[in-house]
N, CA, C and O atoms as CSV, one atom per row, in Angstrom:
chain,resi,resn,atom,element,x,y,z
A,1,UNK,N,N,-38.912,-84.407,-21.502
A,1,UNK,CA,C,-39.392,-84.625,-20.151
A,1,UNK,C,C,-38.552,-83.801,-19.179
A,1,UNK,O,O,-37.324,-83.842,-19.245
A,2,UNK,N,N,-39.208,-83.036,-18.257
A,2,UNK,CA,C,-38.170,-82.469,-17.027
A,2,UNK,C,C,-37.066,-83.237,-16.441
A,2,UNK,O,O,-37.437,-84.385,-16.197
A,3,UNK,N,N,-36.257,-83.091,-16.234
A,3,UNK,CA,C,-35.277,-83.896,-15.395
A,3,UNK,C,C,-35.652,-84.368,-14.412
A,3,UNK,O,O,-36.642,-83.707,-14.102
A,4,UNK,N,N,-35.501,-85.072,-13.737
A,4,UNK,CA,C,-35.752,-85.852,-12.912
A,4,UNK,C,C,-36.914,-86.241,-12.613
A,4,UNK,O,O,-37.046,-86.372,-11.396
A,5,UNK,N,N,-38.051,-86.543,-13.361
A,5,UNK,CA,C,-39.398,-86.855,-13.473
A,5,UNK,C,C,-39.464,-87.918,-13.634
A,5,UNK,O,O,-38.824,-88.436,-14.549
A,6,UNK,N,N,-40.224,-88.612,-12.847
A,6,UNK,CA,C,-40.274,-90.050,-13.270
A,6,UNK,C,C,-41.574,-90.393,-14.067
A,6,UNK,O,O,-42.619,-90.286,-13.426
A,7,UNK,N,N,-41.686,-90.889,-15.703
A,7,UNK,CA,C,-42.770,-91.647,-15.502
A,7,UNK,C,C,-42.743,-93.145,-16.653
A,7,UNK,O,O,-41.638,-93.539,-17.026
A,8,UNK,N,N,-43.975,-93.854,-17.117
A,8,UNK,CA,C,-43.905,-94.243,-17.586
A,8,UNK,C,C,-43.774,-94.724,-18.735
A,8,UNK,O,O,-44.310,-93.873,-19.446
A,9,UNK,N,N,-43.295,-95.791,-19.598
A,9,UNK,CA,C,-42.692,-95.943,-20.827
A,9,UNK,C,C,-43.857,-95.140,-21.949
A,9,UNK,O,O,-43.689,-94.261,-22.793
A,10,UNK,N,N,-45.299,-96.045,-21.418
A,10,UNK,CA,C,-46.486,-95.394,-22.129
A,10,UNK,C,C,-46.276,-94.133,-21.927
A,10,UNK,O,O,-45.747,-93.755,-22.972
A,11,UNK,N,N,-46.383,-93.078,-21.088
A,11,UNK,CA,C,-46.509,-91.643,-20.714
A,11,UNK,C,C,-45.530,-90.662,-22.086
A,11,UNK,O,O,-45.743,-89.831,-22.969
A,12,UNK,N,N,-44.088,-91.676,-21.324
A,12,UNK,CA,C,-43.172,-90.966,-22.490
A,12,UNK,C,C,-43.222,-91.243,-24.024
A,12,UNK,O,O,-42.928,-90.448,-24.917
A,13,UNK,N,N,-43.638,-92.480,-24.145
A,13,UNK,CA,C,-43.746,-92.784,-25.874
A,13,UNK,C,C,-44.937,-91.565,-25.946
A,13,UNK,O,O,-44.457,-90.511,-26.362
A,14,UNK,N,N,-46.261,-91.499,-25.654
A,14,UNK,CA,C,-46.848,-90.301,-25.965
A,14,UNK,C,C,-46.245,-88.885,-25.690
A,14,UNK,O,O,-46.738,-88.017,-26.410
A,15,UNK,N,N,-45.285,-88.449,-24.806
A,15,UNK,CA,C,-44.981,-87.170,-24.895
A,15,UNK,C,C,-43.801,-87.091,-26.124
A,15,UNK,O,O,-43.439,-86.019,-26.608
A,16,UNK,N,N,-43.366,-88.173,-26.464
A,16,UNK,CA,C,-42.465,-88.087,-27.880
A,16,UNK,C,C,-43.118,-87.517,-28.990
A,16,UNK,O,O,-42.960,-86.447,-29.578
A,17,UNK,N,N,-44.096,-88.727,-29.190
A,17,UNK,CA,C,-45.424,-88.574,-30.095
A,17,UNK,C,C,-46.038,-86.948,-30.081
A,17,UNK,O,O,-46.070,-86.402,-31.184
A,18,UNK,N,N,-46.431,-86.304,-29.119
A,18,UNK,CA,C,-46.788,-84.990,-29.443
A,18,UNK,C,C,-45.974,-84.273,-29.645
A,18,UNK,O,O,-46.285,-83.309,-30.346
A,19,UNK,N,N,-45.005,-84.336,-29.309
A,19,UNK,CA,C,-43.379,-83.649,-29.284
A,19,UNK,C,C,-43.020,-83.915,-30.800
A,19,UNK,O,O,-42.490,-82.960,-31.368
A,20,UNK,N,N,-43.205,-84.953,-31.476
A,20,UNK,CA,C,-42.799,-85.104,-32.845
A,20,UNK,C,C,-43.961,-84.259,-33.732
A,20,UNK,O,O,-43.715,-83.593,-34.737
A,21,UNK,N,N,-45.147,-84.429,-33.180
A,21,UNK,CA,C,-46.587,-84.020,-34.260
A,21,UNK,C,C,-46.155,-82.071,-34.172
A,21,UNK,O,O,-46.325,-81.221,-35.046
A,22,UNK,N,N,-45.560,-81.916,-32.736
A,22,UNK,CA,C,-45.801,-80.341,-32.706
A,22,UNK,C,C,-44.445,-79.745,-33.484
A,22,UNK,O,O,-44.497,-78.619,-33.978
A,23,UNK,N,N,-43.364,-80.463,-33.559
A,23,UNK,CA,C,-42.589,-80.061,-34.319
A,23,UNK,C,C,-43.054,-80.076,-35.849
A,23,UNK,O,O,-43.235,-79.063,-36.526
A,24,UNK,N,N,-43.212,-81.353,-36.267
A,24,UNK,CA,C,-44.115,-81.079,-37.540
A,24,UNK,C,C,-44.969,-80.164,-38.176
A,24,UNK,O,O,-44.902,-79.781,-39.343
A,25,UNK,N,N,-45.824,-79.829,-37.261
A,25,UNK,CA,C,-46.936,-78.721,-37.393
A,25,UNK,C,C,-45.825,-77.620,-37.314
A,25,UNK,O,O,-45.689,-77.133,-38.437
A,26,UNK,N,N,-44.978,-77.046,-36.398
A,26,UNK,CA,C,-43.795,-76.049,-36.350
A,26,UNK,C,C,-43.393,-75.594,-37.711
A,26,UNK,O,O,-43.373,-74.413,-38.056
A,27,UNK,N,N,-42.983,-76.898,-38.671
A,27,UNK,CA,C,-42.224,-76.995,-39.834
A,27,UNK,C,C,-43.031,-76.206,-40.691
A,27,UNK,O,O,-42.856,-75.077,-41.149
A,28,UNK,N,N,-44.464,-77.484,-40.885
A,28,UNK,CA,C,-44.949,-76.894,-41.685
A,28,UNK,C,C,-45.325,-75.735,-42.109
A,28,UNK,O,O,-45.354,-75.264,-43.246
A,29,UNK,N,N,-45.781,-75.058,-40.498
A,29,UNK,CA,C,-45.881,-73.654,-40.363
A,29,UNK,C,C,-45.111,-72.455,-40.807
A,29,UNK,O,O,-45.474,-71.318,-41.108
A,30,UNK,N,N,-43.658,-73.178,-40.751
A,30,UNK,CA,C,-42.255,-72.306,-41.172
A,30,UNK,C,C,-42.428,-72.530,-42.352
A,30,UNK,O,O,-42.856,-71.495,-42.863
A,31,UNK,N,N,-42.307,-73.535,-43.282
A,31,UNK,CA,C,-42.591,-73.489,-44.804
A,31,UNK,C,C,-43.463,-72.297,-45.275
A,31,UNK,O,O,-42.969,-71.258,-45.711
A,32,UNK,N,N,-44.968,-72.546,-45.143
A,32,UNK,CA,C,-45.979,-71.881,-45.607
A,32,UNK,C,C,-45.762,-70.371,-45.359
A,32,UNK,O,O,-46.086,-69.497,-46.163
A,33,UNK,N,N,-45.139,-70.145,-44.077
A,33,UNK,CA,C,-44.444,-68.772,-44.029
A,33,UNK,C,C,-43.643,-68.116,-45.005
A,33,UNK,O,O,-43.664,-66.978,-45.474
A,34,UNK,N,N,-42.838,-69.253,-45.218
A,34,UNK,CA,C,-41.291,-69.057,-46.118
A,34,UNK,C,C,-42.255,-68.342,-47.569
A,34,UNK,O,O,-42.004,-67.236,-48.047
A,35,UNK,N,N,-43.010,-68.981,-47.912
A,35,UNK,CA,C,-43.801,-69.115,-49.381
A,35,UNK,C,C,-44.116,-68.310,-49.238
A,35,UNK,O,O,-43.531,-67.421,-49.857
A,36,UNK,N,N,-45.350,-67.860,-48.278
A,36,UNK,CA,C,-46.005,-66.132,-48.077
A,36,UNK,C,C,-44.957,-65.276,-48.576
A,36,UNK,O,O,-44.932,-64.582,-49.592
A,37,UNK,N,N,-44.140,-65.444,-47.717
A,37,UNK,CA,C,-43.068,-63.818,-48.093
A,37,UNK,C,C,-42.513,-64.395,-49.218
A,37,UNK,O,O,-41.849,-63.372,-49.384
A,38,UNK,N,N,-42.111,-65.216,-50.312
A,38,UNK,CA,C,-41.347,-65.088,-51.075
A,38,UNK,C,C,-42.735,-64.826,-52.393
A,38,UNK,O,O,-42.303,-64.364,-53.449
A,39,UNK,N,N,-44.211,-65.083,-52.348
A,39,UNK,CA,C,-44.815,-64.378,-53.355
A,39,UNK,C,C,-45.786,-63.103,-53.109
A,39,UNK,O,O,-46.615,-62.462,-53.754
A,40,UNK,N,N,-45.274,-63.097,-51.946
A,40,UNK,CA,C,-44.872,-61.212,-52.036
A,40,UNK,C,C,-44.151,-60.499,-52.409
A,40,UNK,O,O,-44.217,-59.350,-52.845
A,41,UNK,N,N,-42.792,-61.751,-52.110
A,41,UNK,CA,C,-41.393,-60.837,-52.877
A,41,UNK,C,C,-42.091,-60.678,-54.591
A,41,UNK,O,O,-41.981,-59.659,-55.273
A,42,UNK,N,N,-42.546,-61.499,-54.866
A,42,UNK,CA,C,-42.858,-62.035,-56.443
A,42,UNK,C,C,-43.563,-61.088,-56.973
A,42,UNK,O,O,-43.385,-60.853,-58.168
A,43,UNK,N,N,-44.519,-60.325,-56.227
A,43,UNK,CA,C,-45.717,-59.361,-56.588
A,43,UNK,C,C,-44.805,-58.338,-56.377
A,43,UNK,O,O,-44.222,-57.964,-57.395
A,44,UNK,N,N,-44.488,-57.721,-55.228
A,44,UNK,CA,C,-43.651,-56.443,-54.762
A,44,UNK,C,C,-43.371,-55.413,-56.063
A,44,UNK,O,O,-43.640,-54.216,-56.163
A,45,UNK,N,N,-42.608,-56.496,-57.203
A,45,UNK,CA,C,-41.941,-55.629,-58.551
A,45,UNK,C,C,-43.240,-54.650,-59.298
A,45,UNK,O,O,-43.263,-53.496,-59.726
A,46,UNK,N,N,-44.273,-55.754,-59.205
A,46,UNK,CA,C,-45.319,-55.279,-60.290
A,46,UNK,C,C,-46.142,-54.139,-59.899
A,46,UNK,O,O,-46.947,-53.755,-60.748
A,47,UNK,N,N,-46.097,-53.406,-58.577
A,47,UNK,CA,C,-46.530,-52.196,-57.869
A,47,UNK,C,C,-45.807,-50.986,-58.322
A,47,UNK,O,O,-46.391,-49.923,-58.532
A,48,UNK,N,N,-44.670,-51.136,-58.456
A,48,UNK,CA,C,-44.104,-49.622,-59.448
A,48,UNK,C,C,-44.242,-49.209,-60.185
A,48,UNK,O,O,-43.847,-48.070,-60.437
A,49,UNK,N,N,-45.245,-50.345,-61.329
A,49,UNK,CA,C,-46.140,-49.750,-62.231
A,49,UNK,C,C,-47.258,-48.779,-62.004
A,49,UNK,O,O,-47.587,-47.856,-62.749
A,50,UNK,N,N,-47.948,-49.229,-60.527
A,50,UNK,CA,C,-49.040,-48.582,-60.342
A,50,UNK,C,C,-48.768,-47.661,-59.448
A,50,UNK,O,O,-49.524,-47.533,-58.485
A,51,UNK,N,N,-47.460,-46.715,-59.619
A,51,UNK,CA,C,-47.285,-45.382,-58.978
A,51,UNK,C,C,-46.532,-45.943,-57.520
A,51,UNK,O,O,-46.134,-45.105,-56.711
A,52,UNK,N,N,-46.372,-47.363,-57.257
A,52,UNK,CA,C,-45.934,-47.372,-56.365
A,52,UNK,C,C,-46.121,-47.863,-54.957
A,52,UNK,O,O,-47.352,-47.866,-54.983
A,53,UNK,N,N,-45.836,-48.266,-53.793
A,53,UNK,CA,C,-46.000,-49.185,-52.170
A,53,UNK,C,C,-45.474,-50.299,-51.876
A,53,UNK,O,O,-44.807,-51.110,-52.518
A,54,UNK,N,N,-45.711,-50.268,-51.216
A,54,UNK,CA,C,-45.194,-52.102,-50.607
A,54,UNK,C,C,-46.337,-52.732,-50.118
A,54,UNK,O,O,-47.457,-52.288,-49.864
A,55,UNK,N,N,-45.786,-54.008,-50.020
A,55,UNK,CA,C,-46.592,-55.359,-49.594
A,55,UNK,C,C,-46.457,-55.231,-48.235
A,55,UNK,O,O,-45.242,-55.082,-48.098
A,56,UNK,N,N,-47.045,-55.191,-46.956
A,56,UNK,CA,C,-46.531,-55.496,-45.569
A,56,UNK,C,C,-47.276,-56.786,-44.883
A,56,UNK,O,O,-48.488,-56.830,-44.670
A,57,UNK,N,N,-46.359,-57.810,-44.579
A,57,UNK,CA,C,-47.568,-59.000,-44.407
A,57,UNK,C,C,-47.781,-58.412,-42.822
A,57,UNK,O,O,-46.830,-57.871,-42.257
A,58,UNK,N,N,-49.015,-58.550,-42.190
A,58,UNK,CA,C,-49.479,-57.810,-41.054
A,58,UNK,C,C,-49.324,-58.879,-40.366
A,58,UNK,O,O,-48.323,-59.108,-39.686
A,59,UNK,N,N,-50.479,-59.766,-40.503
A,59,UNK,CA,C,-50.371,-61.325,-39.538
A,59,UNK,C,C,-51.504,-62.189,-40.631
A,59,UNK,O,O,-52.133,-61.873,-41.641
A,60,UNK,N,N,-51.355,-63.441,-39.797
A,60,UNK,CA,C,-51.671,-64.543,-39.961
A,60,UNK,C,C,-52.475,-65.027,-38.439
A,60,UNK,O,O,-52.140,-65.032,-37.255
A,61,UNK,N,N,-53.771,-65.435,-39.250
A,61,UNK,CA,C,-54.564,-65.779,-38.112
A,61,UNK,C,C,-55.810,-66.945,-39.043
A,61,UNK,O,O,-56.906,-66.858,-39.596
A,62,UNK,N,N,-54.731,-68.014,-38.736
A,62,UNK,CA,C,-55.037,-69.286,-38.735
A,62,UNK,C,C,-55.317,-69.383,-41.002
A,62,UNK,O,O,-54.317,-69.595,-41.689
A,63,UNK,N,N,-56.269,-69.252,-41.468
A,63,UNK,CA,C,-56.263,-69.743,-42.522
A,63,UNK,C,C,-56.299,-68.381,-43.179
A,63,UNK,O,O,-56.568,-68.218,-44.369
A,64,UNK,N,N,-56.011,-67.416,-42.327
A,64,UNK,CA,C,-56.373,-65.861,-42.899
A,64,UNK,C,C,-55.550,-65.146,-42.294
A,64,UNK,O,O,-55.380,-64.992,-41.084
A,65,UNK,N,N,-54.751,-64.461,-43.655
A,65,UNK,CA,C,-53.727,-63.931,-44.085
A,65,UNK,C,C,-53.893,-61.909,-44.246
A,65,UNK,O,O,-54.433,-61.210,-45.103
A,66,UNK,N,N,-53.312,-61.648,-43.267
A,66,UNK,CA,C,-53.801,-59.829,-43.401
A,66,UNK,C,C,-52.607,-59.449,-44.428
A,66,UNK,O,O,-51.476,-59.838,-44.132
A,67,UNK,N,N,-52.780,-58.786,-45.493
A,67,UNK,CA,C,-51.777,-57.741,-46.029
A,67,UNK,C,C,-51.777,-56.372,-45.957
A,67,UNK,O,O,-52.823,-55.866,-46.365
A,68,UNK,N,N,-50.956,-55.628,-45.577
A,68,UNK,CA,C,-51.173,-54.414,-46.050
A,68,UNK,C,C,-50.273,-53.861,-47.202
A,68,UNK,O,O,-49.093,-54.126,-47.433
A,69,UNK,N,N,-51.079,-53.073,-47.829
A,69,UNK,CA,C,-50.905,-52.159,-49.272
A,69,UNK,C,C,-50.524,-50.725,-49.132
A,69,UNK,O,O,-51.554,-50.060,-49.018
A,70,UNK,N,N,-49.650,-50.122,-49.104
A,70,UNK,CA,C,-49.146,-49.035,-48.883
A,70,UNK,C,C,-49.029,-47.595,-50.306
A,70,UNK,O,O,-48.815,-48.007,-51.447
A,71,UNK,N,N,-49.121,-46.663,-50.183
A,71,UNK,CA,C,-48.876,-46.205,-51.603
A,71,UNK,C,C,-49.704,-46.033,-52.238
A,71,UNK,O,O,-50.826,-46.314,-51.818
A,72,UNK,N,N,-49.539,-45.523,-53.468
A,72,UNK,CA,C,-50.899,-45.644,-54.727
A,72,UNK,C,C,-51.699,-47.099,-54.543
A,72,UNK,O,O,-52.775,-47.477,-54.080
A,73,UNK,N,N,-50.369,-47.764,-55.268
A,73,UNK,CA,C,-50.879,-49.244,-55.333
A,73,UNK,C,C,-51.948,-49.491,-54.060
A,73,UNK,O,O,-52.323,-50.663,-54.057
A,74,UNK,N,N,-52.440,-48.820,-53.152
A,74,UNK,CA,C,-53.259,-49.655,-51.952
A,74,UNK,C,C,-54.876,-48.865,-52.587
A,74,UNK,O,O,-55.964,-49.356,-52.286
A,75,UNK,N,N,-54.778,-47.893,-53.274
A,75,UNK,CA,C,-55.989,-47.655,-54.279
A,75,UNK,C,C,-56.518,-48.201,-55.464
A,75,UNK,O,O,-57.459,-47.711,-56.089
A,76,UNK,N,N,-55.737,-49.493,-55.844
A,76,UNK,CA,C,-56.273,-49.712,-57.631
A,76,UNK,C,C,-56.436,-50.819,-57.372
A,76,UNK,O,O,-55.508,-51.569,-57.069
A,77,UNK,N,N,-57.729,-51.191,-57.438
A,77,UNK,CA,C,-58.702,-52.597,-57.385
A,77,UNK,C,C,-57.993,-53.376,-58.229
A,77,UNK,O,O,-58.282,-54.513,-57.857
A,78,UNK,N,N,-57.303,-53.459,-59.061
A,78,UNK,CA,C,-56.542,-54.718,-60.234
A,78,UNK,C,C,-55.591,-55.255,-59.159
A,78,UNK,O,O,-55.502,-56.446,-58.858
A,79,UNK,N,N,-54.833,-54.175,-58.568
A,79,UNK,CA,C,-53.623,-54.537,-57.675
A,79,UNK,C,C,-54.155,-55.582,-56.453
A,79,UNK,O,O,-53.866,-56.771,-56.324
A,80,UNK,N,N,-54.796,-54.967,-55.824
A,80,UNK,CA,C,-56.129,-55.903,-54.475
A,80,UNK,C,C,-56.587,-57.260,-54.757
A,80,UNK,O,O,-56.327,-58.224,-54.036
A,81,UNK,N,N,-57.411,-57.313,-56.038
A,81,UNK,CA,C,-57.407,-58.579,-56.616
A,81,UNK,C,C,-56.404,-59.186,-56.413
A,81,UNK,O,O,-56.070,-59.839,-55.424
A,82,UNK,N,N,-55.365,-58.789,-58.292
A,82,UNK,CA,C,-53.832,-59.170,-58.151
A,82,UNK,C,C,-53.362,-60.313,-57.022
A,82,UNK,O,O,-53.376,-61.526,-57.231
A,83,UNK,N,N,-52.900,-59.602,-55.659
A,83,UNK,CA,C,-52.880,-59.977,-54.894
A,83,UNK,C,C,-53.249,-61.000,-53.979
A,83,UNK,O,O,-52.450,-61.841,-53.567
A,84,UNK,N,N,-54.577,-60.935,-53.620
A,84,UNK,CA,C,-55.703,-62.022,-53.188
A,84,UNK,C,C,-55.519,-63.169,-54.009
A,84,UNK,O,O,-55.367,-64.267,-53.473
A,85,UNK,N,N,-55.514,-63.016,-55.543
A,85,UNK,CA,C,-55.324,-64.304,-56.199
A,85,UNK,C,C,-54.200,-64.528,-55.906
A,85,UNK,O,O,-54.158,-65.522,-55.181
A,86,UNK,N,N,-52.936,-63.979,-56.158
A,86,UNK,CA,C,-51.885,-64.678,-56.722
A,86,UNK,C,C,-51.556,-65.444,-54.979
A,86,UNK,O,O,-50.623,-66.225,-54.793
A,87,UNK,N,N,-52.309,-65.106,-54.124
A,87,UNK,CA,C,-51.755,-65.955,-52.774
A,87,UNK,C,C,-52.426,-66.594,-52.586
A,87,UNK,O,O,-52.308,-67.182,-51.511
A,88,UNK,N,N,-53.402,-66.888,-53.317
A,88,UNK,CA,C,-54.802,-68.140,-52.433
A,88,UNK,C,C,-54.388,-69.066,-53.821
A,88,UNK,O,O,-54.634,-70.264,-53.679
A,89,UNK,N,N,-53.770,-68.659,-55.190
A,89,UNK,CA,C,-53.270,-69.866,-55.889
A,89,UNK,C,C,-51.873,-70.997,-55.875
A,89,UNK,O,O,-51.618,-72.135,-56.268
A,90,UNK,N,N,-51.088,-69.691,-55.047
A,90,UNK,CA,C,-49.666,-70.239,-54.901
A,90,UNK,C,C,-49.689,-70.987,-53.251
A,90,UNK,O,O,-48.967,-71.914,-52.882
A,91,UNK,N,N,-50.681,-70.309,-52.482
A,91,UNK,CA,C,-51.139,-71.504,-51.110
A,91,UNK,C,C,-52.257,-71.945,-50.887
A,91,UNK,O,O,-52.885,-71.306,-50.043
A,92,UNK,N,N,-52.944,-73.128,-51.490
A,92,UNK,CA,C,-54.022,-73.116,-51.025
A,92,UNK,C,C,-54.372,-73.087,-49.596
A,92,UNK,O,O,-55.412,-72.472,-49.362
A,93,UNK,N,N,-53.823,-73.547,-48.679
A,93,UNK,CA,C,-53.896,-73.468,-47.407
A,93,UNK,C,C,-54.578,-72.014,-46.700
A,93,UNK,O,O,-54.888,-71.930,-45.512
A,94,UNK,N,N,-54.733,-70.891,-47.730
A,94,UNK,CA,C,-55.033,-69.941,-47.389
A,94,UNK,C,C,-56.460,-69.587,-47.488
A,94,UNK,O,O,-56.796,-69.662,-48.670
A,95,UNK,N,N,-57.410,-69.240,-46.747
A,95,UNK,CA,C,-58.587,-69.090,-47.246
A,95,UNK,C,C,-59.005,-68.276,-47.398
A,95,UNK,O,O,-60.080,-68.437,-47.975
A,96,UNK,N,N,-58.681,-66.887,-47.113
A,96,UNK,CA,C,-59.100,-65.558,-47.115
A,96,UNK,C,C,-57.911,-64.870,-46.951
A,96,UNK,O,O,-56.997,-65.203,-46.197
A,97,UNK,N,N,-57.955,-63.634,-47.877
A,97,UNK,CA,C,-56.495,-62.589,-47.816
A,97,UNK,C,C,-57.361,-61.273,-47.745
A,97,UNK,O,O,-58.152,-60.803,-48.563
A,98,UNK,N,N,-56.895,-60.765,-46.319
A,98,UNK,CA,C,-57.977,-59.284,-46.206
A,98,UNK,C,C,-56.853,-58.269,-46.014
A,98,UNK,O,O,-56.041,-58.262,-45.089
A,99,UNK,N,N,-56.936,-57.398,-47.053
A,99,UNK,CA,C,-56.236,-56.303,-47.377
A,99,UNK,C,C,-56.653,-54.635,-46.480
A,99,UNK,O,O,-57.633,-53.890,-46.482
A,100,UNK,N,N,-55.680,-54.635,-45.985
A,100,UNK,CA,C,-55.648,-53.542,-45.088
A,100,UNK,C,C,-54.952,-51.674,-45.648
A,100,UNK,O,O,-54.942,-50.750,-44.836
């Protein structure tokens, strides 16, 4: 609450209440992040087989996840797949992975 604001007990038990739900949602958000980049880290190795690139996570926009593919590897349909699966199995939360 601002300093010196006055209001009521009801008012503030609800600005706690959203204040607790939005941190939550915050968290969770930071988790599912954490996971993104660490099974990218996970995939990253298996691209030097295919001549080579990186993973670049672009953004996130809401249940859909942009990657970009850099390198050979952003030409070989196994790798594209690859990819798309191994992140819509390790988050379901994800609903679409569109490769850039």
């Amino acid at each position: 609450m601002p300093h010196g604001a006055t209001y009521s007990f009801s008012a503030a038990t609800n600005w706690l209440q959203n204040h607790s739900q939005q941190q939550q949602m915050l968290q969770q958000c930071s988790n599912q992040l954490v996971l993104l980049l660490q099974v990218l880290g996970e995939i990253r190795p298996y691209l030097v087989g295919t001549g080579g690139g990186e993973l670049i996570l672009d953004s996130i926009d809401g249940p859909i996840v942009k990657i970009k593919i850099t390198g050979p590897a952003a030409n070989v349909m196994t790798v594209r797949v690859a990819v798309t699966q191994k992140l819509r199995e390790k988050i379901p939360l994800i609903a679409a992975v569109q490769l850039l």
